[in-house]
N, C-alpha and C positions, 0 to 999 in steps of 0.2 A: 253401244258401250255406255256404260253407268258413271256419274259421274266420282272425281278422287274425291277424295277427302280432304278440306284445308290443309295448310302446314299449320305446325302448332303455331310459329312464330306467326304467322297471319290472324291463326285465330286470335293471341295474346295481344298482339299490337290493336287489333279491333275491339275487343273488351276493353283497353286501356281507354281509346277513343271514346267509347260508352261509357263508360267511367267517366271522364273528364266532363265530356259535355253533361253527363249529369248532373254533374255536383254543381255545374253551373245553370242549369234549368234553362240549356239550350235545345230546343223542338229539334227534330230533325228535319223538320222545312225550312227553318234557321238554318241549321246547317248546310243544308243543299244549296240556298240560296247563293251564301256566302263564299262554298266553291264554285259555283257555276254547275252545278251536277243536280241528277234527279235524284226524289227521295229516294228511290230503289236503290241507288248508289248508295249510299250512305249507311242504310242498312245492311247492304254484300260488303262494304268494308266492316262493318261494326261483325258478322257473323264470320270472318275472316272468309267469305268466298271470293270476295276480291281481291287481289292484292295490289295495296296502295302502293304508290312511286314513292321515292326519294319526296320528290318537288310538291308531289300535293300532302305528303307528311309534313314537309316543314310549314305549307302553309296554316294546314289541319292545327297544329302547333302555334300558330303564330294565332289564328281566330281562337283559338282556347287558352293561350294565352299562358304557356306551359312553356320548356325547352325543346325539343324533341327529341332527348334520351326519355323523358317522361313515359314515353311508350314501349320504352322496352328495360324500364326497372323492370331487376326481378325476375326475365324473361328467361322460358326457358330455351335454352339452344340448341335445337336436333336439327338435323338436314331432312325433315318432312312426318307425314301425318301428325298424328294428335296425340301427346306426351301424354305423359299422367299427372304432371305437373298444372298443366295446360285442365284436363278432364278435372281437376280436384279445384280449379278459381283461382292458382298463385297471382298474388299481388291485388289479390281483389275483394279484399276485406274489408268489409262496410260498405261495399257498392250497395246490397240491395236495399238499402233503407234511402241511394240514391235515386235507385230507378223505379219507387213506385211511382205510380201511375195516377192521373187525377189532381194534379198539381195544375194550377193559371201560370201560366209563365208570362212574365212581363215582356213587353217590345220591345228589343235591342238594334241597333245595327251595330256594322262592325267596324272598329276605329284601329288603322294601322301601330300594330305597336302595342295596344291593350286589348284587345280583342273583340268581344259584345259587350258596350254600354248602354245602360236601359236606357230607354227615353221618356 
C-alpha cells in the first residue's frame, strides 16, 4: 500500500509552524531540542506528514511565542486530502523571503513564557 496524502489541515498548520519559526530565525535543531523530538520530527510536522497533538501544539506555540489559533488563521477546513486553498499557500504570504537559506542564526534557549532569547 502507497502512502495517503496529508490532510490539508496538517499540511496548513505545518507551513504556519515553518512560517513562524522562520521569521524568527529558529534552526530546526532548535526546535527539536526544545520539544524533546528528532530533527526528522519537525520537518514531518512542518510537511504536514505528521500530525501534531493538541499538547505539543500548545507547546510549538508557547516556544514560538505565538497563541495557538496562530496556526490555523486563515485555515482552510475540509475533512482530508489537500484543498486548493492549501496547494495555492493561503495564509502564507511573504513566507519565502522568510525561509531562505544561508542566514547565521544567533544561540537562543528557550525562556517559559517568551520563547527563544538570544544569548
Amino acid at each position: 500500500m502507497g502512502r495517503s496524502l496529508p490532510n490539508s489541515i496538517d499540511v496548513f498548520v505545518g507551513r504556519r509552524i515553518r512560517l513562524r519559526r522562520a521569521m524568527l530565525e529558529v534552526g530546526e535543531g532548535e526546535m527539536a531540542a526544545a520539544l524533546g523530538v528528532p530533527v526528522g520530527e519537525i520537518r514531518k510536522y512542518e510537511k504536514g506528514e505528521s500530525r501534531v497533538s493538541a499538547r505539543r501544539l500548545e507547546r510549538i506555540a508557547e516556544i514560538l511565542d505565538v497563541h495557538f489559533s496562530f496556526f490555523f488563521e486563515d485555515a482552510p477546513f475540509s475533512t482530508g486530502g489537500s484543498s486548493e486553498t492549501v496547494k495555492r499557500g493561503a495564509g502564507m504570504s511573504g513566507a519565502s523571503g522568510f525561509l531562505s537559506k544561508g542566514r547565521r542564526r544567533p544561540i537562543r534557549r528557550v525562556v517559559p513564557g517568551r520563547g527563544f532569547v538570544k544569548l
